[in-house]
Structures are given as structure tokens and as C-alpha cells.
ZAVO-925064 format. One line per 3 residues: number of its first residue (from 1); their letters; for each residue x, y, z of C-alpha. Coordinates in Angstrom, 1 decimal. Layout:
# residues N
NUM> A> X:Y:Z; ... $
END
This chain:
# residues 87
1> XXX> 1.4:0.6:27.9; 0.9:2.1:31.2; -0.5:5.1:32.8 $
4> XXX> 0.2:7.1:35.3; -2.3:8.5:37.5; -3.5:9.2:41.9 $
7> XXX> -5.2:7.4:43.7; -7.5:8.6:45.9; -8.1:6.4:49.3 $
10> XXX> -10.2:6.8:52.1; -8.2:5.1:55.0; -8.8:6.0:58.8 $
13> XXX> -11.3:8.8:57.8; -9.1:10.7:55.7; -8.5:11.1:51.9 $
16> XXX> -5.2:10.3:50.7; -3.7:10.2:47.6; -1.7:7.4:46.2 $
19> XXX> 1.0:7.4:43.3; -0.3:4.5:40.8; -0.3:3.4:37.7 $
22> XXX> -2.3:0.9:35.1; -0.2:-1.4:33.7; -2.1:-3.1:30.2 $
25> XXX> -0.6:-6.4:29.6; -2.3:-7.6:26.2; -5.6:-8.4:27.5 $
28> XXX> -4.8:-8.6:31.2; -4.1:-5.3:33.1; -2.5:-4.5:36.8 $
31> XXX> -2.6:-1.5:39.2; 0.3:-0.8:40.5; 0.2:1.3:43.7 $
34> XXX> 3.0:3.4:45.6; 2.7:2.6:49.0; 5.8:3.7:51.6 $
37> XXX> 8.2:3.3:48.8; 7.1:-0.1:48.3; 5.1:-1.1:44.7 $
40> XXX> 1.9:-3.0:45.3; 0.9:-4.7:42.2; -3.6:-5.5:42.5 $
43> XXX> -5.0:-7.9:40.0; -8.4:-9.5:39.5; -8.5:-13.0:41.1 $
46> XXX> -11.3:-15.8:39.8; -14.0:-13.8:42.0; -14.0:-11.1:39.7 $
49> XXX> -12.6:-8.8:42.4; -8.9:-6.9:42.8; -6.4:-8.6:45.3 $
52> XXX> -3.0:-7.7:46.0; -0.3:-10.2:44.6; 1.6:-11.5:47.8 $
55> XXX> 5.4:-10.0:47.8; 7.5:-9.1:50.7; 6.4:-5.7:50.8 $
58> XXX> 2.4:-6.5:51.5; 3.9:-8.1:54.7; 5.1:-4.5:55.4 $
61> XXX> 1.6:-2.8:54.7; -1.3:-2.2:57.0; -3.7:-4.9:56.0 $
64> XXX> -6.8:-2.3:56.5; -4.8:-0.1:53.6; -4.6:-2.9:51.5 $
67> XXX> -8.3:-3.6:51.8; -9.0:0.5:50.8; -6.9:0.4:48.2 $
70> XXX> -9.1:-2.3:47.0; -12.2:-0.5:47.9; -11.1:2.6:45.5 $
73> XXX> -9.7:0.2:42.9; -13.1:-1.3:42.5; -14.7:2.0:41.9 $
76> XXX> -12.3:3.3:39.0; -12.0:0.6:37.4; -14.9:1.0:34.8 $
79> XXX> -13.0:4.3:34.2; -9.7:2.8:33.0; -11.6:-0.4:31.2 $
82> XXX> -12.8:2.5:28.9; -9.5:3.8:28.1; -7.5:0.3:27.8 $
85> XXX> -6.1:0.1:24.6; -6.8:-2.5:21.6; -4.7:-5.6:21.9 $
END
């Protein structure tokens, strides 16, 4: 199941909005984030914290955009744990 949804980052002191989506995977869940045309796929690692999942593209990215992309990910994610379907 996955959902649609923005976004919003704070980045160079300005708000932007982001296409993404929330990918449920049985118990395990991704955010997958639209970022120049390129798909940036954020998991939790073993710190309990979202990280980007190395690709070609996050070579591409600027690495402070990656890190508030994180920041924002951090702060919704309560929201979508609420919604995740049942497995």
C-alpha cells in the first residue's frame, strides 16, 4: 500500500514542498521522496532514525537537502505510524 502525499522542507530558509510517498511493506515502511526527478527512498537504520538508502541519485543531491528531508521526515512520522495499515 502506498500513499501519496507533500512534503514540506525547510532548506536554505525557505519552505518547499516535496512530492512523496509512504511505501508500507508488511511491517517495514519507506518514504520515498521526489527530488530533481530523482526518487530518494529514507528508511530507519539501527539508530532508530531515517537515512537515505545510498543510490546513484543521492550522489546527485545536495547533502544539506538530504539532511532536511530527514529533519521533516522525523517530525511526520508519528502521523503516518497512525495511519499504517494492519499487516
Amino acid at each position: 500500500m502506498e500513499k501519496p502525499f507533500k512534503l514540506p522542507v525547510l532548506f536554505q530558509g525557505k519552505v518547499i514542498d516535496l512530492d512523496a510517498r509512504i511505501v508500507f511493506l508488511g511491517y517495514h515502511y519507506q518514504f520515498k521522496i521526489v527530488v530533481d526527478q530523482f526518487e530518494l527512498v529514507f528508511e530507519y537504520d539501527e539508530r532508530e532514525r531515517f537515512t537515505v538508502v545510498h543510490n546513484e541519485s543521492t550522489d546527485l543531491i545536495e547533502k544539506d537537502l538530504i539532511v532536511a528531508i530527514t529533519n521533516a521526515l522525523q517530525g511526520l512520522e508519528s502521523d503516518f505510524l497512525i495511519q499504517a495499515p494492519k499487516a
